[in-house]
C-alpha positions as CSV (number, residue, x, y, z in Angstrom):
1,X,0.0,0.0,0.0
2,X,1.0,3.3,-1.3
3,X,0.9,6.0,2.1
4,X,0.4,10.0,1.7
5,X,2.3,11.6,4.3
6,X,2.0,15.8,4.9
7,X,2.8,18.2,7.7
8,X,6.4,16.8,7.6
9,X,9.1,18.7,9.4
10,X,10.7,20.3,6.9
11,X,14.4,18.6,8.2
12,X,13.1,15.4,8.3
13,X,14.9,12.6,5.8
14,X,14.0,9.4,3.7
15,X,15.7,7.2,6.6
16,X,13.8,9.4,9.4
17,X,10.5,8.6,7.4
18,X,11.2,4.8,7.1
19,X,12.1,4.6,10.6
20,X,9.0,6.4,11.7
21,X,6.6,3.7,9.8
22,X,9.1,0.4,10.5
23,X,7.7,0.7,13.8
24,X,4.4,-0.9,12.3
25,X,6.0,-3.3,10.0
26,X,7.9,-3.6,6.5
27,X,8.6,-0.5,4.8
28,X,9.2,-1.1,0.9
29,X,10.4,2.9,0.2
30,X,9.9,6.1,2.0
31,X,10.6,9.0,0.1
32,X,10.3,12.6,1.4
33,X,9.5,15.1,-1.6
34,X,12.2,17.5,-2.6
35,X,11.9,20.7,-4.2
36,X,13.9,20.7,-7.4
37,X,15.1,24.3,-7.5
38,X,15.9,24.3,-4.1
39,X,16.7,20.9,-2.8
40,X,14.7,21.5,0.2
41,X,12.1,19.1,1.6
42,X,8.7,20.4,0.3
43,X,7.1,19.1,3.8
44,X,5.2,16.0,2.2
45,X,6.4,12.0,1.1
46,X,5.5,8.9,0.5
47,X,6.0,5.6,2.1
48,X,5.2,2.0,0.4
49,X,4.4,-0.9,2.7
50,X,3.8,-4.1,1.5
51,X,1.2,-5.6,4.0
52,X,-1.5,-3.8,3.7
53,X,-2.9,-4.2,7.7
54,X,0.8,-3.0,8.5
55,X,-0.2,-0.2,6.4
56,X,-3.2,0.7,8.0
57,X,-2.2,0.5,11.2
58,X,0.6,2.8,10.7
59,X,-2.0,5.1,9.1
60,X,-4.4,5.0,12.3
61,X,-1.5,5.0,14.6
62,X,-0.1,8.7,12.9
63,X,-2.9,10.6,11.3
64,X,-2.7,13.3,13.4
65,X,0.0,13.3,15.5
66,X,2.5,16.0,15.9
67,X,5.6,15.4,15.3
68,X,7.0,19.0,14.4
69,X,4.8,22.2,14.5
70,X,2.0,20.9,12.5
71,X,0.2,17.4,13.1
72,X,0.9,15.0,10.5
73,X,-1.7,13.8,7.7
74,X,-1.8,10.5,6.9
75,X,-3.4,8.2,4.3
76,X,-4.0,5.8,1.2
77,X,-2.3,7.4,-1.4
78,X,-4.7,8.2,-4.2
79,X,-3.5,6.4,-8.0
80,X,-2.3,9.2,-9.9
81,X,-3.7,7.8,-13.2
82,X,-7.0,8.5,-11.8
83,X,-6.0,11.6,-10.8
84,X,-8.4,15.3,-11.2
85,X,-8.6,15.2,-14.9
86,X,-6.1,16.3,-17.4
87,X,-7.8,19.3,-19.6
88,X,-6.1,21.8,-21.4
89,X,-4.5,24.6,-20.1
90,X,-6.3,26.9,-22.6
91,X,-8.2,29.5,-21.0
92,X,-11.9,30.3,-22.9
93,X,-11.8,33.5,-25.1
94,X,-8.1,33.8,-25.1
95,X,-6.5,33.3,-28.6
96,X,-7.9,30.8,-31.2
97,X,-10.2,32.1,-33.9
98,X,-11.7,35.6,-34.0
């Protein structure tokens, strides 16, 4: 199971993160989001367990907590393919055909 995880501290690392969800079983990845221009942590990541009740324990267990300034929000990872839908970034009555 793929895990959302936001309201990291912003100093907090890929081996911070997988040691903060081992404590409920296997950790596959955990991968803290990094700002590209930066390199800074962009306060978010993702963590992939593969038993699923592991997962969901570690989900009920840290939803919520705080664990810097801001309490932590965890859950299911939505499947990006079925993410909010594409579209065009073409805004009505600008350019095209007059």
């Amino acid at each position: 199971m793929n895990i959302f995880v936001a309201g990291l501290p912003y100093d907090l690392d890929d081996a911070e993160l997988e040691e903060i969800f081992e404590k409920f079983g296997e950790v596959k990845s955990a991968k803290v989001a990094m700002d590209k221009e930066t390199g800074k942590s962009r306060g978010f990541g993702f963590v992939d367990m593969p038993n699923s009740e592991e997962a969901k324990a570690a989900i009920e267990n840290l939803n919520d907590i705080n664990l810097g300034k801001k309490p932590l929000v965890v859950k299911a990872a939505e499947d990006r393919s079925s993410g909010g839908g594409g579209g065009s970034n073409r805004r009505p009555g600008i350019g095209g055909n007059r």
